[in-house]
NUSEKOL-446437 format. One record per residue (C-alpha): residue in one letter; x negated, y, z negated. Coordinates in nm, 4 decimals, m for minus. Each point is the difference from the previous one (the first is absolute). Layout:
REM NUSEKOL-446437
[node A, [X, Y, Z]]
...
***
This chain:
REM NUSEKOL-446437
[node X, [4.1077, 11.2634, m16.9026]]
[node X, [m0.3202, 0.1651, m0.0890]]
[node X, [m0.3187, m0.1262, 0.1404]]
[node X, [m0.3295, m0.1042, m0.2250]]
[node X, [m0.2931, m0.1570, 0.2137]]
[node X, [m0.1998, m0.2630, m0.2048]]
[node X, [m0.3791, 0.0001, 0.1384]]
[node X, [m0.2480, m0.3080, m0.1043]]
[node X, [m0.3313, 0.1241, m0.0317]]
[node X, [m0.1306, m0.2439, m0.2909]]
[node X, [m0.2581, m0.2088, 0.1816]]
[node X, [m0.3402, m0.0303, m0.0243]]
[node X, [m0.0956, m0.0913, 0.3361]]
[node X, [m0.2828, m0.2542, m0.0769]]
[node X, [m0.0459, m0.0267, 0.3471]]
[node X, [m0.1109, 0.3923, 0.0759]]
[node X, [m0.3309, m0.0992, m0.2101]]
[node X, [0.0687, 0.3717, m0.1116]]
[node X, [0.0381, 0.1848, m0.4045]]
[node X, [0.2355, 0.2078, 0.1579]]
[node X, [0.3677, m0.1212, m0.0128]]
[node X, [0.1117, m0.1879, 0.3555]]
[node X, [0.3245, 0.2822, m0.0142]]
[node X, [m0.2890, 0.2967, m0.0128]]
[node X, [m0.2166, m0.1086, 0.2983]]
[node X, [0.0382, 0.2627, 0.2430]]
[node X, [0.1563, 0.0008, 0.3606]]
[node X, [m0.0573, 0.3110, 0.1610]]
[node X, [m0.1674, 0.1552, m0.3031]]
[node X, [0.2660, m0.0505, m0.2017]]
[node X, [0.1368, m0.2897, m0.2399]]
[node X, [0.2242, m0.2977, 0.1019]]
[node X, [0.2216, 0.1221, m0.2643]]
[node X, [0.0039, 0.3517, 0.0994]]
[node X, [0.1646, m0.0734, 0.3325]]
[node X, [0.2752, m0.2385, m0.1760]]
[node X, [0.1222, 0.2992, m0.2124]]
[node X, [m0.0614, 0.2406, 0.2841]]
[node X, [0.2227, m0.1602, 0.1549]]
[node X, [0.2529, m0.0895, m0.2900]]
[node X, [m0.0215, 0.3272, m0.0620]]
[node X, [0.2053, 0.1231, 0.3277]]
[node X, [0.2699, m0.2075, m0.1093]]
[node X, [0.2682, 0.1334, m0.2055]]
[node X, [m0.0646, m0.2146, m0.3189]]
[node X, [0.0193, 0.0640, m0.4024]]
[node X, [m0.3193, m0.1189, m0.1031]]
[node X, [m0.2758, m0.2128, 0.1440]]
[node X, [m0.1232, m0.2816, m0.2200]]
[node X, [m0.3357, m0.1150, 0.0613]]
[node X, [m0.1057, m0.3654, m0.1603]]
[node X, [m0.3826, 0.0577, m0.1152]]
[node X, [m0.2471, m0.2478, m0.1367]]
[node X, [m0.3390, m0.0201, 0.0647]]
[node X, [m0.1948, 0.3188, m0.0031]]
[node X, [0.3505, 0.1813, m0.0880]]
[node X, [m0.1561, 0.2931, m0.1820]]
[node X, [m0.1755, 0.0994, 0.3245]]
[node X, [0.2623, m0.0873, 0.1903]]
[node X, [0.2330, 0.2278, m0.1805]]
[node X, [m0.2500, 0.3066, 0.0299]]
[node X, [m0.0765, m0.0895, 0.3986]]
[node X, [0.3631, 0.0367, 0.1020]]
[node X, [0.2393, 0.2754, 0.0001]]
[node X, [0.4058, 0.0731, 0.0603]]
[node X, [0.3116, 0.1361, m0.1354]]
[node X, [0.2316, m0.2240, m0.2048]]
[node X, [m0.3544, m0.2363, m0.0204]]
[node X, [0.0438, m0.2663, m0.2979]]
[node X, [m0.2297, m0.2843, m0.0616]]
[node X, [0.0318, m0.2930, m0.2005]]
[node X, [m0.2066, m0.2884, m0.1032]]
[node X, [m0.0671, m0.3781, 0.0863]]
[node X, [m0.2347, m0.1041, m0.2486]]
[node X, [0.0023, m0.3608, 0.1361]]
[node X, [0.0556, m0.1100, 0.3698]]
[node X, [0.2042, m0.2491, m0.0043]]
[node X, [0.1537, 0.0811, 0.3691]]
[node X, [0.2124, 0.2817, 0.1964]]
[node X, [0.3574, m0.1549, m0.1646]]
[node X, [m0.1764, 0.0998, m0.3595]]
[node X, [m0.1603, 0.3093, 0.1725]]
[node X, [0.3242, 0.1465, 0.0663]]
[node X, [0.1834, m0.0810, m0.3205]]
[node X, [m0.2521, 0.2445, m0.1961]]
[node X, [0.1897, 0.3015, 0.1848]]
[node X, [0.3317, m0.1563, m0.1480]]
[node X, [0.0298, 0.2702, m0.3026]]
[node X, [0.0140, 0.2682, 0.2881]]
[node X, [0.2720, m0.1926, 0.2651]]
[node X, [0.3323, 0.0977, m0.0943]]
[node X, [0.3214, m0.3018, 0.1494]]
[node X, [0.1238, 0.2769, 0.2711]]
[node X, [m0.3644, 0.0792, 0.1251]]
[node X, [m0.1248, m0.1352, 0.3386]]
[node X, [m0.3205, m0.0620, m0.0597]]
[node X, [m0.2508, m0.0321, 0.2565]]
[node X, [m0.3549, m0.2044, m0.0314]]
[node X, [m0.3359, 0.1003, 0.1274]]
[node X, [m0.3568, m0.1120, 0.0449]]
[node X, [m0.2810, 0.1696, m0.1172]]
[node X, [m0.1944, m0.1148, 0.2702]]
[node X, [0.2324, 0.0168, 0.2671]]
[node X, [m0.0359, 0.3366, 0.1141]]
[node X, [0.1417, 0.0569, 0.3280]]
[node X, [0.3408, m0.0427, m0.0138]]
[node X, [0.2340, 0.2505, 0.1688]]
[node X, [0.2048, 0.2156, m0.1641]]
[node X, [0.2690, m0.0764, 0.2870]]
[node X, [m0.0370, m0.3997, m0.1081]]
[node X, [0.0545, 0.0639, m0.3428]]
[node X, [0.3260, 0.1800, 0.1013]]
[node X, [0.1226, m0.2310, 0.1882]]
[node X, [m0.0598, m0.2820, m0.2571]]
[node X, [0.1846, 0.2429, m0.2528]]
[node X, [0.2685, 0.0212, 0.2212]]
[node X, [0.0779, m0.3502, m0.0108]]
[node X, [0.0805, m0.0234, m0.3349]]
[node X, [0.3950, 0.0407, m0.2277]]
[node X, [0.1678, m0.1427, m0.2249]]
[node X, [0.0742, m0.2943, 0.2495]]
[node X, [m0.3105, m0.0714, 0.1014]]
[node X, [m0.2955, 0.0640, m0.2970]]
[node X, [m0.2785, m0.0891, 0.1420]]
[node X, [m0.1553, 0.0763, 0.3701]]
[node X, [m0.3348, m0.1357, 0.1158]]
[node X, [m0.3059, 0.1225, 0.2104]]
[node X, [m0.1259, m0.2732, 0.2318]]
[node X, [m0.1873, m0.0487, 0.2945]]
[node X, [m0.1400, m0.2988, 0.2666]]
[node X, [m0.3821, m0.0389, m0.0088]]
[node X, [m0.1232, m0.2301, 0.2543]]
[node X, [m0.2337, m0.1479, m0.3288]]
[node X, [0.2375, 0.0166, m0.2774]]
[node X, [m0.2843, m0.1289, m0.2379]]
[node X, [m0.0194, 0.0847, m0.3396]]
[node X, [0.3651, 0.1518, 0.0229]]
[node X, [0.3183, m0.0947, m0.1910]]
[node X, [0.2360, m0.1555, 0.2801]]
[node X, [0.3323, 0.1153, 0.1056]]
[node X, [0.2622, m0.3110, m0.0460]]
[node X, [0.2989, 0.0458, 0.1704]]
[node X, [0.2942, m0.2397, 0.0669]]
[node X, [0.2295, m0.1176, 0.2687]]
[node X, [0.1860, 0.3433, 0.0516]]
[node X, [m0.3503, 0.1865, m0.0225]]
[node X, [0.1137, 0.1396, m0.3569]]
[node X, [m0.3210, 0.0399, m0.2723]]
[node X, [m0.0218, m0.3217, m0.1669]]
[node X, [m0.3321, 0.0769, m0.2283]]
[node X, [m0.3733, 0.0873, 0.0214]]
[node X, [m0.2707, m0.3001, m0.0312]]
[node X, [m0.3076, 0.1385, m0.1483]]
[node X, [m0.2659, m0.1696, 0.2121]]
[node X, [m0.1593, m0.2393, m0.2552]]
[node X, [0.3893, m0.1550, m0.0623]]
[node X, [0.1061, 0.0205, 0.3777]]
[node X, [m0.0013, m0.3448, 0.2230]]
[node X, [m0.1768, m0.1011, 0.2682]]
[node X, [0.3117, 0.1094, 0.2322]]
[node X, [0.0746, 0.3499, m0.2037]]
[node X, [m0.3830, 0.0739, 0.0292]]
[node X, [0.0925, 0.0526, 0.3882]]
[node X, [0.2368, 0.2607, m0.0568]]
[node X, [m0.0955, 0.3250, 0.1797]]
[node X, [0.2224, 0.2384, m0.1940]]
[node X, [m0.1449, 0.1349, m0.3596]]
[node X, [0.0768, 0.1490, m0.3094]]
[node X, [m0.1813, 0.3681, 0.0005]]
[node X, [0.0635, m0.0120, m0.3873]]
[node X, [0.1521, 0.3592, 0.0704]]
[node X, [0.4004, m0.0219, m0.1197]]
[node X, [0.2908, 0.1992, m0.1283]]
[node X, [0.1976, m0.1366, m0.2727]]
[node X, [0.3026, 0.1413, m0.1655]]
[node X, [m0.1487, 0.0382, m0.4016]]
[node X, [0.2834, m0.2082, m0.1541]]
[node X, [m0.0436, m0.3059, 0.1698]]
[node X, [m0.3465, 0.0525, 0.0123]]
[node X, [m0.0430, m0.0076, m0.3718]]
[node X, [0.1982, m0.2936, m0.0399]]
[node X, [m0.1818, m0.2218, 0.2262]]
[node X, [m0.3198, 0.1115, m0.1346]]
[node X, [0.0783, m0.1477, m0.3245]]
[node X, [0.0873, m0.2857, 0.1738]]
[node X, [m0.3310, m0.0780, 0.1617]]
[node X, [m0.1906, m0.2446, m0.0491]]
[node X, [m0.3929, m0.1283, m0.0054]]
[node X, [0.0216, m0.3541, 0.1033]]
[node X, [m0.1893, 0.0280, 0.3446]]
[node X, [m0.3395, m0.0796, 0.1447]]
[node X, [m0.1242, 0.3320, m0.0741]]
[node X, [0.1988, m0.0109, m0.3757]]
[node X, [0.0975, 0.3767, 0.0335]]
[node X, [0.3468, 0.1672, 0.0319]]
[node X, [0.0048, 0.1125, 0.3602]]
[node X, [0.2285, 0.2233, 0.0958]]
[node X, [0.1113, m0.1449, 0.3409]]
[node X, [0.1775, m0.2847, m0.2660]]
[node X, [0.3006, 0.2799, 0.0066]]
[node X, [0.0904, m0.0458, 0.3589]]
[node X, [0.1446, m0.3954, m0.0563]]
[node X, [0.1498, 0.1853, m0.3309]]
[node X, [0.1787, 0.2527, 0.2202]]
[node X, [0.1218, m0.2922, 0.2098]]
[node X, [0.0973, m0.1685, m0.2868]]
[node X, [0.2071, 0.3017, m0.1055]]
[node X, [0.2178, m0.0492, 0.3546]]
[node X, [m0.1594, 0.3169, 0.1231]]
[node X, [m0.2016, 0.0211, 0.3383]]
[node X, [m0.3508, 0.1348, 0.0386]]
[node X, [m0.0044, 0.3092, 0.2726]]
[node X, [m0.3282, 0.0117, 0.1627]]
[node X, [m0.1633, 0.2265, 0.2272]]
[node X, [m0.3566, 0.0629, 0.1720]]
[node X, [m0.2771, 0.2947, 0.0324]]
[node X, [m0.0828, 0.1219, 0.3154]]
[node X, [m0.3661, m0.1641, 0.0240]]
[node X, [m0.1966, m0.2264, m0.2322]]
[node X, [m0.2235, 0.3216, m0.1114]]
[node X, [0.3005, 0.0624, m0.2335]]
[node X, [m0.0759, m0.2983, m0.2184]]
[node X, [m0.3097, m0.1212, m0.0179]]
[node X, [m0.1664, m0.0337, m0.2929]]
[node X, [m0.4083, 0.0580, m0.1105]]
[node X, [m0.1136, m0.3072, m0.1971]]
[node X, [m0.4061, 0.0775, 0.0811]]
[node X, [m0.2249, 0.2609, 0.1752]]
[node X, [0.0478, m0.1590, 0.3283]]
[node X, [0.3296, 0.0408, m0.0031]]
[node X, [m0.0022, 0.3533, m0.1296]]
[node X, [m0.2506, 0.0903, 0.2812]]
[node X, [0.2821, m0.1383, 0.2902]]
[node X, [0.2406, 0.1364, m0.1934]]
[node X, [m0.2010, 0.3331, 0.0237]]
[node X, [m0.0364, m0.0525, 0.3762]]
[node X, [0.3092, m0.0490, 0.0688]]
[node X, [0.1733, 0.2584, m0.1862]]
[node X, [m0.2578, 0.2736, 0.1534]]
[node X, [0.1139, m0.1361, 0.3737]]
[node X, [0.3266, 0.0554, m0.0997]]
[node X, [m0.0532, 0.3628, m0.1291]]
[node X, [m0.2157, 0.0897, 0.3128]]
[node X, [0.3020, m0.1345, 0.1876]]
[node X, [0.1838, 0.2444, m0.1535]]
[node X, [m0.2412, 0.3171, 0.0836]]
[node X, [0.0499, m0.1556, 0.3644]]
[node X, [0.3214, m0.0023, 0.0614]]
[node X, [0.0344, 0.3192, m0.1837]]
[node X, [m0.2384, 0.1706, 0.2917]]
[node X, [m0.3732, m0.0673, m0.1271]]
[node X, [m0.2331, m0.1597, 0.2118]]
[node X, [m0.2091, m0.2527, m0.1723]]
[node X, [m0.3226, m0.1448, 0.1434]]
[node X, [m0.0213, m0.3200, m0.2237]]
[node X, [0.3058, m0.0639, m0.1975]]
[node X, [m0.2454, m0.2483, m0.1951]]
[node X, [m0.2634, 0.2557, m0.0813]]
[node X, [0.2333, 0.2744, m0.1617]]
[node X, [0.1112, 0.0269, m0.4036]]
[node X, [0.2894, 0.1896, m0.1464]]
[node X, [m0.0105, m0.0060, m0.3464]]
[node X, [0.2964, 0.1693, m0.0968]]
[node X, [0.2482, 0.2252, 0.2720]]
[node X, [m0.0754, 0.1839, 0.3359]]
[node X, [0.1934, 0.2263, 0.2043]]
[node X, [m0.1190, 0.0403, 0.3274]]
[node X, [0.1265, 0.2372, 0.3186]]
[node X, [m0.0174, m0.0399, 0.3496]]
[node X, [m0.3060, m0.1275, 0.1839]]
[node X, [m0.2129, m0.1011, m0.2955]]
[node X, [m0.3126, m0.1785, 0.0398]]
[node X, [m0.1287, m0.2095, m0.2822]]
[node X, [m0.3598, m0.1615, 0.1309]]
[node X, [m0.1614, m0.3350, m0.2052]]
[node X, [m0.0572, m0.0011, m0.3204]]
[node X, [0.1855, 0.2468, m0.1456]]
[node X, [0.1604, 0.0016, m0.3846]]
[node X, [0.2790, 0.1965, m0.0939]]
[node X, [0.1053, 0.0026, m0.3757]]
[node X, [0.2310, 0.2104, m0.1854]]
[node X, [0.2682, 0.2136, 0.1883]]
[node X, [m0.1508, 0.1269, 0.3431]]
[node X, [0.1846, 0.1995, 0.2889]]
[node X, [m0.1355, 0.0455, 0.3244]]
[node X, [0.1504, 0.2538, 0.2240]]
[node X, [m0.0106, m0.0536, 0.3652]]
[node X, [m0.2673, m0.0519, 0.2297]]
[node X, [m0.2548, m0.0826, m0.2947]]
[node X, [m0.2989, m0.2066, 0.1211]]
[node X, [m0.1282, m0.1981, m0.2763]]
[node X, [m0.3321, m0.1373, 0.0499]]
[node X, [m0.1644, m0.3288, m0.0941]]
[node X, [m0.0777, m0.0758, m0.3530]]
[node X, [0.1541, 0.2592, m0.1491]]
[node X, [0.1514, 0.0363, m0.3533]]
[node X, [0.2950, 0.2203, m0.0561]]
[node X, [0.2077, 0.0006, m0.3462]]
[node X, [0.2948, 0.2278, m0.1290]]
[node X, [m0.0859, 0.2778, 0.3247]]
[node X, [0.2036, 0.2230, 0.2224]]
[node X, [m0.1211, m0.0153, 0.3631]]
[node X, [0.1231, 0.2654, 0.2208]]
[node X, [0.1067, m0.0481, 0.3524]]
[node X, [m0.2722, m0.0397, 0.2869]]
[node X, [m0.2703, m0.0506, m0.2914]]
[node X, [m0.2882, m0.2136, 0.1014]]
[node X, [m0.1965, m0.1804, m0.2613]]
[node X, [m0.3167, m0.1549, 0.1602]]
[node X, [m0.1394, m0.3506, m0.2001]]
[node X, [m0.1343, m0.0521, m0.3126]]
[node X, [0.1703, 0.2583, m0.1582]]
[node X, [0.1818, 0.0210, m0.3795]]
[node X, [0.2720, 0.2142, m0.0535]]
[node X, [0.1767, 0.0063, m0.3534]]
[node X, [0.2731, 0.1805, m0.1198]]
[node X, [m0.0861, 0.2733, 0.2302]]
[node X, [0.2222, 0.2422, 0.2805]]
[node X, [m0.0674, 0.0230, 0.3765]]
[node X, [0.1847, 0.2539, 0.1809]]
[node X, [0.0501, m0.0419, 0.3737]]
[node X, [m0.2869, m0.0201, 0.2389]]
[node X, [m0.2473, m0.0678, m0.2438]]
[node X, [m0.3528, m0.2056, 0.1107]]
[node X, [m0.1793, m0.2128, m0.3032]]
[node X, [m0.3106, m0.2140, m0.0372]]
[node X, [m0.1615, m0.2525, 0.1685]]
[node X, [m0.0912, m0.0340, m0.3847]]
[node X, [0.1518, 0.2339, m0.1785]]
[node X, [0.1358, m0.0157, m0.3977]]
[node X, [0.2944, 0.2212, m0.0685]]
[node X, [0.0884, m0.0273, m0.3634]]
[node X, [0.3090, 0.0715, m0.2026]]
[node X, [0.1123, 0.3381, 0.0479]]
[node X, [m0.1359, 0.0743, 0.3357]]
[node X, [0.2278, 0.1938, 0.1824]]
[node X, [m0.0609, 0.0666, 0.4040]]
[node X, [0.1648, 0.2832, 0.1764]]
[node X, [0.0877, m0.0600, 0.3825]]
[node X, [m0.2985, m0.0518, 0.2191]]
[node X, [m0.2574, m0.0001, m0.2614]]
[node X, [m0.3095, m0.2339, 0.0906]]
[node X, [m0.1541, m0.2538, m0.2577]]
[node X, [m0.3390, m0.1441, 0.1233]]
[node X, [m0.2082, m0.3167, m0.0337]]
[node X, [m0.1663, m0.0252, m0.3967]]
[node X, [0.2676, 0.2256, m0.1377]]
[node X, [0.1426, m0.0309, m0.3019]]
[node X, [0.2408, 0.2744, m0.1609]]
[node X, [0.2437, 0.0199, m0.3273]]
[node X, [0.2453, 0.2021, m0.1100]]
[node X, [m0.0788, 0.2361, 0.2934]]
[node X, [0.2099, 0.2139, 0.2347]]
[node X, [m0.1232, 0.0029, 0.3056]]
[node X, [0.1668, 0.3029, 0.2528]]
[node X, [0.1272, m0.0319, 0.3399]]
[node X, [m0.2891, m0.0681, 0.2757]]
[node X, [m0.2618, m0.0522, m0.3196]]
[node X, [m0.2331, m0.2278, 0.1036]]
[node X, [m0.2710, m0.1741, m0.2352]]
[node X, [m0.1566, m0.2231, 0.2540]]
[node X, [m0.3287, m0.1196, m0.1756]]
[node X, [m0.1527, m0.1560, m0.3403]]
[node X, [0.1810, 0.1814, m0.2109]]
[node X, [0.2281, 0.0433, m0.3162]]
[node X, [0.2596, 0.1959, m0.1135]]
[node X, [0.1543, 0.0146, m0.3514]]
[node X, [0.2611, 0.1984, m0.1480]]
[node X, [m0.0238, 0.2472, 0.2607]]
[node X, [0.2623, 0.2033, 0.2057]]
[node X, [m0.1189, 0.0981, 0.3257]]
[node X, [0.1673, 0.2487, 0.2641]]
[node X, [0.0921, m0.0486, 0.3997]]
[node X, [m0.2920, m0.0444, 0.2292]]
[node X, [m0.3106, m0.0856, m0.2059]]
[node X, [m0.2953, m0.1654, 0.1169]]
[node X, [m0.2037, m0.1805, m0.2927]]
[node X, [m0.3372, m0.1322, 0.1060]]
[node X, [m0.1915, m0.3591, m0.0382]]
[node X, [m0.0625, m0.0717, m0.3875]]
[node X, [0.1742, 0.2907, m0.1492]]
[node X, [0.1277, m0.0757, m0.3525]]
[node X, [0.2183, 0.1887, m0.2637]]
[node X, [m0.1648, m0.0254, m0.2915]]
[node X, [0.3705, m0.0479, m0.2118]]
[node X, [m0.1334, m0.1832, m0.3473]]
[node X, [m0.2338, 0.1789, m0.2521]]
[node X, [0.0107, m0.3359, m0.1996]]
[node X, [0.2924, 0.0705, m0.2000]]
[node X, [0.2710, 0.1904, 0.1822]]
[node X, [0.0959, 0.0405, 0.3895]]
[node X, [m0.0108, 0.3296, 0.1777]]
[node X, [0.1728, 0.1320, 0.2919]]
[node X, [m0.1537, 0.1121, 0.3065]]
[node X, [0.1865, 0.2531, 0.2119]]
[node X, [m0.0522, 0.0556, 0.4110]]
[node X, [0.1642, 0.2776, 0.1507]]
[node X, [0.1037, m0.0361, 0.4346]]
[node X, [m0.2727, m0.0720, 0.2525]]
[node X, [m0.2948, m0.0147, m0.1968]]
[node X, [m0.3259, m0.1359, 0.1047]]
[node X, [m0.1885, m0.2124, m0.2182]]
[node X, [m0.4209, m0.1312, 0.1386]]
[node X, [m0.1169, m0.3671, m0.0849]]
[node X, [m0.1013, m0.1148, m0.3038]]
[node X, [0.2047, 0.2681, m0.2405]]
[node X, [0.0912, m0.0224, m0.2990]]
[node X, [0.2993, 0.1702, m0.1515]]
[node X, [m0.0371, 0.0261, m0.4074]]
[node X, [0.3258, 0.0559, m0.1453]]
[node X, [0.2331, 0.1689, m0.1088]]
[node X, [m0.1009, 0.2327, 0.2807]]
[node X, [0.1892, 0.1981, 0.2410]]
[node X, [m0.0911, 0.0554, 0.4526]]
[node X, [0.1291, 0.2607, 0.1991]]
[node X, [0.2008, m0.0193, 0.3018]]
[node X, [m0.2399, 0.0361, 0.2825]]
[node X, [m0.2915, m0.0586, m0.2302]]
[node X, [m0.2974, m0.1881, 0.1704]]
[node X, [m0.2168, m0.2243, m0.2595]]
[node X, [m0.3613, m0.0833, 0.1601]]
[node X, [m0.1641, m0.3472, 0.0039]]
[node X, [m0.1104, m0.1333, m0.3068]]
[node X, [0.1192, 0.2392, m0.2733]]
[node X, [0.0905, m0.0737, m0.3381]]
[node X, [0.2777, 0.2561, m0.0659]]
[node X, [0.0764, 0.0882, m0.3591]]
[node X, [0.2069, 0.3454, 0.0249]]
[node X, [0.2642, 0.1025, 0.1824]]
[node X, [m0.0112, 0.0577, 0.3918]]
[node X, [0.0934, 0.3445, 0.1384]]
[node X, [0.2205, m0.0252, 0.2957]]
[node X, [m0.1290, 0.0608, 0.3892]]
[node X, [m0.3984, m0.0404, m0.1412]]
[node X, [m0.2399, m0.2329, 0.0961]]
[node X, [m0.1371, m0.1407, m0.3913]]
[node X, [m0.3101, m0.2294, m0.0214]]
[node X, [m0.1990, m0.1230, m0.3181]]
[node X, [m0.3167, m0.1515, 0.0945]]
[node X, [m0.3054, m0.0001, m0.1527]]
[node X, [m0.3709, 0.1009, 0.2078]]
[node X, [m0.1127, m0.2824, 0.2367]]
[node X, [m0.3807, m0.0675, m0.0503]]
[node X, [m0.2680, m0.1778, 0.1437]]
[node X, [m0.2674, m0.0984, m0.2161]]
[node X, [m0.3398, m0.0716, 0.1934]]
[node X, [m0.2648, m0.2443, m0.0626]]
[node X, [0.2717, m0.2018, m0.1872]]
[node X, [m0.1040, m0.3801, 0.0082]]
[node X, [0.2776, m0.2806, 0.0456]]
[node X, [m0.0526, m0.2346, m0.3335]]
[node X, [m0.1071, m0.3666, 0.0591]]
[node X, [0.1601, m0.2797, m0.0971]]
[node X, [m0.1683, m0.1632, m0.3432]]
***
């Protein structure tokens, strides 16, 4: 059997009080959807079918996958209907597995499991769970030998089904034969008057075949995001279970509640994440890193026994071991730090290569520049990099001195040893081992008069 997954992502979600799509709100700075097919994706299926409706032009552009197809549900009329739109691309010897949109968190080991259960003897397999408040959930009916009976959707159930603790996660496999055939067999006569899906369970009974079921590790796995308070637990929870993770892996965490990881961290051994901190995109931290409070780091390389003091930003930049940054500091895409190189308080560089043991410690920037080992760069120096139109590069040769309040006007070139005095505006190239200063002659005018305020 091949697999296709079938995702539902047609809804509106009223409830969100949002334009954007409910399948498109973001957990983790990312869409609901996104993590569905991320995680579809690590199966080993043919194509994955996703059911779009409302907002589906932006919903088609938001997402992205391999062996991504999306069809339409131009009316709702339930998830039974939502389901048969993806008909034309089920073949009878597919197993065909059916996702949520806004169900985000469920494990790729669940899924696998759930697959597992079904062959040619048993079609269909369900994911279920107990919830100590089971409202608002389709109930599990089982009968005297504990076999899967049916689902009661919880507007038809009776007073005695509505205390059933077990659910229906909507999450099934079905094999695509039967599952065509009792989709044409649905029908609308309900208190909701759509075709629900969870009708093809009593079918499958019908049929003289049981219903395997099996259950997620935690309830994380299936819960769903109906409004923005239940996106913002979800959010909570989901970000205690990532900084978890960094735990157990070695990191030590100061408030599991005050840390972010939008998207996937590596860390080493004895790693220290302080409050506040947001990591997004792919981040590694080697060991020994000391990450300060509120601090930003996205798509960086962190070197072993780096310390990154708080309030700092760091994007898409290099740190090589041993390396000191901020309190304060900006490094911008392209920033590359050799070993033991010092970035200070009110720093901000791009596209920069700092050497080993460089250290700009004050109120400065640094653009498009490549810098040798041991520099010093004084408070408010600046490389002058954009004439308006184009960028230039600056140049730095090994242990060069450079005063306060320079300026560097590129393209130009300094020489190894070269020392550059306080407040210079330097236009031509540096010769190495010479002390170079631009300044023009301090006066003092006398009998000058302080103007009044009109």
């Amino acid at each position: 059997m091949s697999l296709k997954v079938v995702i539902l992502a047609a809804g509106k979600g009223t409830r969100m009080r949002s334009q954007l799509p409910k399948v498109l709100q973001p957990l983790a700075q990312k869409p609901l959807l996104q993590h569905v097919i991320n995680t579809a994706q690590l199966l080993d299926s043919k194509s994955i079918i996703t059911v779009i409706g409302h907002g589906a032009q932006l919903v088609k552009t938001s997402v992205k996958g391999s062996h991504l197809n999306f069809v339409m549900q131009e009316q709702q009329l339930g998830t039974g209907h939502a389901v048969a739109q993806a008909q034309s691309h089920i073949s009878d010897n597919d197993t065909v597995l059916i996702l949520y949109g806004d169900v985000p968190l469920t494990s790729l080991a669940t899924l696998q499991d759930l697959l597992s259960l079904v062959d040619n003897t048993h079609p269909l397999a369900l994911l279920t769970i107990d919830l100590v408040d089971s409202t608002g959930y389709g109930r599990i009916v089982r009968d005297n030998h504990f076999q899967v009976k049916e689902i009661i959707e919880e507007k038809d159930a009776s007073p005695e089904q509505k205390q059933i603790k077990e659910v229906n996660t909507g999450i099934m496999a079905v094999q695509g034969g039967h599952l065509k055939l009792w989709l044409e067999n649905l029908s609308a006569d309900n208190a909701q008057g759509e075709y629900y899906l969870t009708d093809i369970i009593a079918m499958c009974v019908q049929s003289g075949f049981e219903v395997h079921t099996t259950r997620p590790e935690s309830e994380l796995e299936v819960l769903g995001v109906n409004n923005k308070i239940q996106l913002q637990d979800l959010e909570r929870r989901y970000q205690n279970q990532l900084a978890e993770k960094l735990m157990v892996d070695g990191a030590t965490v100061i408030d599991a509640s005050r840390l972010d990881i939008r998207g996937s961290i590596t860390v080493g051994q004895d790693v220290t994440i302080d409050v506040n901190t947001i990591f997004e995109g792919s981040v590694t931290l080697g060991n020994n890193v000391s990450v300060g409070a509120n601090c930003i780091i996205k798509n960086a390389t962190i070197g072993d026994n780096v310390r990154i003091e708080p309030f700092t930003h760091i994007e898409e930049a290099t740190l090589a071991e041993n390396c000191v940054v901020g309190p304060y500091a900006r490094l911008r895409p392209g920033t590359e730090l050799a070993a033991n190189a010092k970035i200070g308080n009110f720093v901000e560089t791009k596209k920069a290569q700092i050497g080993k043991g460089s250290k700009v410690n004050h109120l400065s920037y640094v653009g498009d520049t490549v810098m040798g080992e041991g520099c010093n760069i004084g408070a408010g120096t600046i490389t002058c990099n954009y004439d308006g139109v184009n960028k230039h590069l600056t140049e730095i040769g090994d242990n060069v001195f450079v005063g306060s309040d320079t300026q560097l006007v590129a393209p130009v070139n300094i020489g190894s040893g070269a020392t550059i005095g306080a407040g210079s505006t330097i236009t031509k190239d540096v010769p190495a081992d010479e002390l170079t200063l631009s300044r023009s002659k301090q006066l003092t005018l006398k009998g000058w008069v302080k103007p009044t305020k009109q």
